[in-house]
N, C-alpha and C positions, 0 to 999 in steps of 0.2 A: 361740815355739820349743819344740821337745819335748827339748831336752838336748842331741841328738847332732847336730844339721845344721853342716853346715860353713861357712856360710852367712849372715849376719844378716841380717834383715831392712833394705832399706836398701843395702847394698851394692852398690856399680860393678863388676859382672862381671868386667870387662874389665879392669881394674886388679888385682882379686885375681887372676886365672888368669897375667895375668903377674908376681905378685909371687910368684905357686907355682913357676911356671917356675923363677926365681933360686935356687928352697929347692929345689928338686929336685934340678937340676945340680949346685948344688954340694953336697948331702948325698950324691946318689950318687957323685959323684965323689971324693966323699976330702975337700973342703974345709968352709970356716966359712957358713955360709947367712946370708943378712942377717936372716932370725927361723928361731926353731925351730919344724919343724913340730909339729903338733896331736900329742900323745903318743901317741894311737888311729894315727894316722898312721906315728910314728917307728915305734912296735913293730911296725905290718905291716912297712913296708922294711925294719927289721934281719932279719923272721924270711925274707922273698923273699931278701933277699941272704946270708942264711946258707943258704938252700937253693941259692944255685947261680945262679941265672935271672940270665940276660943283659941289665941296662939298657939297652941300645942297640937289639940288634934285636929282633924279634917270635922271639918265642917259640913254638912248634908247637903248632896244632888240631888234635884228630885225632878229629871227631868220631863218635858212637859210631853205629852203623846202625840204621834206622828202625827197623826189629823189636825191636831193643833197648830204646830210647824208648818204643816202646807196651806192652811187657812191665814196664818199670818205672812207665808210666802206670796201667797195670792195678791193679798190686801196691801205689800211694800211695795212702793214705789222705787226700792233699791233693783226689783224684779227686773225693769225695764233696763239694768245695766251693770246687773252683775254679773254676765256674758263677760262687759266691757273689762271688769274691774280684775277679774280672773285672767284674760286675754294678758294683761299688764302684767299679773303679778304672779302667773303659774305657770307658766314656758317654764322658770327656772324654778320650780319647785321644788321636782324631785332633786335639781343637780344639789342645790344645795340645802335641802333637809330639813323644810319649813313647813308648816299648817299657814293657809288661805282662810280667815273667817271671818262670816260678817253679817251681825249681828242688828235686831231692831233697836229701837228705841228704848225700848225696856233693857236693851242687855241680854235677851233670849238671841241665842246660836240658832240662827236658820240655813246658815251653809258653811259646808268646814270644805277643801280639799286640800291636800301636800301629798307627800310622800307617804308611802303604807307604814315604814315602821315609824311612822312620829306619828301618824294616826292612831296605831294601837297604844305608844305611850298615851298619848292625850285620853284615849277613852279608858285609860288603868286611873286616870286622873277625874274623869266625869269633864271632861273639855268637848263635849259632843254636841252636835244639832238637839235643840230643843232646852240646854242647858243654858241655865240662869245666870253669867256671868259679870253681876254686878257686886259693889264693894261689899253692899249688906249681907251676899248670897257666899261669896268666897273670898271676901277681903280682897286689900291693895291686889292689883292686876292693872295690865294697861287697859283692859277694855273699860271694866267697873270704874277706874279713874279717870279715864276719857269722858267718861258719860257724866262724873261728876263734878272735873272740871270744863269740859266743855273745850277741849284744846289737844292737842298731839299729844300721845305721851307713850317713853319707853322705859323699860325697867327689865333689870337687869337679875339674876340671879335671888339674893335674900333681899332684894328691896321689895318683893313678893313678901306678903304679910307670912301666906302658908306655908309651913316648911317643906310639903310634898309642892311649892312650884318653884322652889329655889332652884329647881335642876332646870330650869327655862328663864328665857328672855322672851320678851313679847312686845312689841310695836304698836303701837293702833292711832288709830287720826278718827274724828267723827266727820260726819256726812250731813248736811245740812241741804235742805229743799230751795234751791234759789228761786224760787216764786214767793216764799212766804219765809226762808230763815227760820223755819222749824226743822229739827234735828230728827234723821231718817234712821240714823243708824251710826256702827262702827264697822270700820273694817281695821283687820289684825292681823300679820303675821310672826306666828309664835314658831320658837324653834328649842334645839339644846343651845342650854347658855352658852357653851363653849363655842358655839359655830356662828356666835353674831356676828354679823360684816359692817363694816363702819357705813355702806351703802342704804343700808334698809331703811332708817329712817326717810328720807330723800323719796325710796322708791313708796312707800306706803303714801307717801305727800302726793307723789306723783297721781297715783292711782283715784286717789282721793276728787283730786283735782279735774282730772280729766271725766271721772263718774259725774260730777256736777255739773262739767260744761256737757255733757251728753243730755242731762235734766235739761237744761238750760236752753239746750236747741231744741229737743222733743217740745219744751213749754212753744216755744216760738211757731213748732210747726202745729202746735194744736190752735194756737194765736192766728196761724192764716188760714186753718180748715173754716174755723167761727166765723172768719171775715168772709170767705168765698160762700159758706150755706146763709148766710146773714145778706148779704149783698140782693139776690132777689125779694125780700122780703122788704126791703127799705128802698125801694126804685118809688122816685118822687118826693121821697120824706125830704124835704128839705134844712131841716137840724136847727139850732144846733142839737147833737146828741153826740152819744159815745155807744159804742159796743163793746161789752165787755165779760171776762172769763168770770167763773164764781168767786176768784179772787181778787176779783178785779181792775185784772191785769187789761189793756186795752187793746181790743181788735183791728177798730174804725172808727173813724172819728169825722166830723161834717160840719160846716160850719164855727171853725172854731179851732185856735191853736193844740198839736196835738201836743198829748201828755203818754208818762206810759202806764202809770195807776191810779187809782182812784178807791176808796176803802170798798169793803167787802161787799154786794150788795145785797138787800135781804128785801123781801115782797112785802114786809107790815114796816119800814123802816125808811123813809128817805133819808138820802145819802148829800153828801157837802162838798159842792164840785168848785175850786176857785176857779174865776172870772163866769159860771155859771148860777151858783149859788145854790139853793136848795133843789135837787132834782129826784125824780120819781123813776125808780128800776120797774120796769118791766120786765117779764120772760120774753124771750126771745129765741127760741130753739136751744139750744145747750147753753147758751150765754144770756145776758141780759143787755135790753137798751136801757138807757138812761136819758132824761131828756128836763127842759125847765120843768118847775113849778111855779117858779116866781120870775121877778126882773133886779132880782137882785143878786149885785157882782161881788161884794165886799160880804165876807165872813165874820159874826163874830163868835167868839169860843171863850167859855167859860171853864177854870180847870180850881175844881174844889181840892184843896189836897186833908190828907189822914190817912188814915190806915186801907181805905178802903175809897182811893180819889175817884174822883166823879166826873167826868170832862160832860159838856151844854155847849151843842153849836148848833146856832139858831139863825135866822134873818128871815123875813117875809112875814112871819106868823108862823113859820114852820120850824121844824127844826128834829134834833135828836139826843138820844143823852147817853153815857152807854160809861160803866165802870172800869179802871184803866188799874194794871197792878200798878206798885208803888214806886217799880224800875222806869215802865212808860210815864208815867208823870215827874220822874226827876229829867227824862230824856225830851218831854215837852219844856219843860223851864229852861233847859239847858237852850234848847233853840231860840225858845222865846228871848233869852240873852245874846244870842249871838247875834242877833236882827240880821239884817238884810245880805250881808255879807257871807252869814253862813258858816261853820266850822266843819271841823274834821273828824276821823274816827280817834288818831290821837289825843286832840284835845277832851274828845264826848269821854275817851277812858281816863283821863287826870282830871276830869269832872268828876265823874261817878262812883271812879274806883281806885283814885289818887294814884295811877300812874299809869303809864303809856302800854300797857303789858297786855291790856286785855282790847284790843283792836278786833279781834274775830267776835266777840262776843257781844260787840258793840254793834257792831254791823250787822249779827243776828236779830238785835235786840232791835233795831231802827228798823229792821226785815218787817217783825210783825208787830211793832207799832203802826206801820204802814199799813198794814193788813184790817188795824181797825179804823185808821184815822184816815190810810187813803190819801191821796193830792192835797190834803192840809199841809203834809211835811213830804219836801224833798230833798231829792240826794244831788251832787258830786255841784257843790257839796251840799252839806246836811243843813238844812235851812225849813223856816214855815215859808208857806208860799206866799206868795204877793196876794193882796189883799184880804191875808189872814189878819186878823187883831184878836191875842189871845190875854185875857185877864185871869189872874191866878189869885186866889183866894186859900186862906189857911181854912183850916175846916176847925173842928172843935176839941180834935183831939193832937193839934201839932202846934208848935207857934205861927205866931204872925209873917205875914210875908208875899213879896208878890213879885211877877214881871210883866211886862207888859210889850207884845210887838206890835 
């Protein structure tokens, strides 16, 4: 088992889906359940029934128009590999009687395939392309719960909120952009609950897995197209500089030990390069250079915290300021304490989220801190970089408090 199935290996189907039944009714109902459900479980139903949605009847599809779907299939970056992801997970499709779907960021269904007759059950259900599959939209479901917890998740028969999806089991894992650790999407496969295979979970992992490192390579060869169209352009420049993607990811580099990012770069905004210091992006054909402004090596960074933290990293006379959510500035303190040596994904989740559990989430979260803060903070491990010095200041609406690297 990979962790999250609902499922053991070994189990009487038929006997669990009616011992869900008993936990359901009577959890949604108001009463004592003969066990507690799965805690991944209880906190979907508390947040569906704090939202409102009606345990008894179906709840409205309203799904969105074909033109829409194909505009948001266009615009996904899931587009470039859901070839892949299908290849994986639909050879055995029909044999064994599953739906293929996979879904944007929002939870909109942009592509379903399995088998024909679990096709038509699904769309007796409104489970179709263009449907809004998230907790608010149809309650607990693996997709809707994926997206809200941000983690693999399978469910099984009445751990489904709705009573019309008690007759299925659903899978799903989300999909995250590894250039930036923003979330693309989910992919799902849903079946009759009687036919789940202790395998599935594992295989959706699989798929998942293998979708990303496709991203992964695709980013790398768009990483040497930059560098080969870039390369005439800069004969003679002698550096130092960096070239780099709009996320600024790095092409080339001259003069100067390479790195592999650096934050975002923006034309009205200089950027904070360690052992460079304040540098100036230019356009550059699809990427930007980056290059001094000043002659200063050593960083320093200011991190206001409250409700609304403020990170100031300045040196030369120059500098930039740029507002951080409240998770990226607990994840700057945390490094700013770990100094030089640097921590882990483990320890960053028993920092932030008191215990080791939430490792994918972390590693998202230091994805697109990265994305604003750039070569400030780096990975393996998690650390600020060498001649960062970050001073942390309470703001006016938290207590007092500081770190200092």
């Amino acid at each position: 088992m990979s962790g999250f199935e609902a499922i053991a290996p070994g189990t009487d189907l038929g006997v669990r889906a009616r011992e869900l039944l008993r936990i359901h009714d009577a959890v949604i109902g108001g009463g004592r359940p003969p066990q507690r459900p799965r805690p991944l479980v209880a906190r979907s139903w508390r947040r569906v029934l704090d939202a409102g949605l009606d345990p008894a009847g179906r709840n409205a599809r309203s799904p969105l128009p074909f033109a829409e779907v194909e505009r948001r299939r266009r615009s996904s970056r899931l587009a470039l590999v859901v070839d892949e992801l299908h290849a994986v997970l639909g050879s055995i499709a029909d044999a064994s009687h599953f739906l293929i779907v996979v879904t944007d960021a929002d939870g909109v269904i942009l592509w379903r395939e399995g088998a024909a007759g679990v096709r038509r059950r699904a769309d007796s259900l409104g489970f179709s392309e263009g449907a809004l599959w998230t907790e608010a939209a149809v309650g607990t479901n693996a997709i809707g719960t994926a997206l809200a917890e941000d983690a693999p998740v399978q469910l099984f028969s009445a751990e489904h909120f709705e009573p019309q999806q008690h007759p299925w089991y659903c899978t799903a894992a989300p999909v995250h952009d590894p250039r930036t650790g923003v979330l693309l999407g989910v992919v799902d496969v849903s079946g009759p609950a009687l036919t789940l295979h202790p395998a599935i979970g594992a295989l959706v992992e699989t798929a998942v897995k293998l979708g990303e490192s496709r991203l992964w390579r695709r980013h790398h060869d768009d990483l040497e197209r930059l560098r080969r169209s870039s390369a005439p352009l800069l004969q003679g420049e002698p550096g130092p500089f960096l070239v780099v993607d709009e996320d600024g990811w790095v092409a080339h580099h001259a003069g100067m030990g390479g790195r592999d990012r650096i934050e975002a770069p923006r034309a009205d905004r200089p950027v904070a390069v360690p052992g460079l210091g304040i540098c100036l992006p230019e356009r550059l054909g699809d990427g930007w250079l980056v290059r001094p402004g000043g002659d200063v090596r050593r960083l320093e960074a200011r991190l206001v915290r409250g409700r609304r933290p403020l990170l100031e990293v300045g040196g030369a006379g120059a500098g930039w300021r740029t507002v951080l959510t409240p998770r990226h500035a607990d994840l700057l303190v945390a490094l700013a304490r770990a100094g030089a040596q640097g921590t882990t994904a483990p320890a960053l989740s028993g920092v932030l989220y008191g215990d080791a559990e939430h490792q994918v989430t972390v590693r998202a979260e230091v994805s697109r801190l990265r994305r604003v803060v750039g070569a400030l903070v780096l990975t393996g491990p998690y650390r600020l970089a060498p001649g960062v010095r970050l001073l942390v200041e309470p703001g006016e609406d938290c207590e007092a408090g500081g770190a200092r690297s």
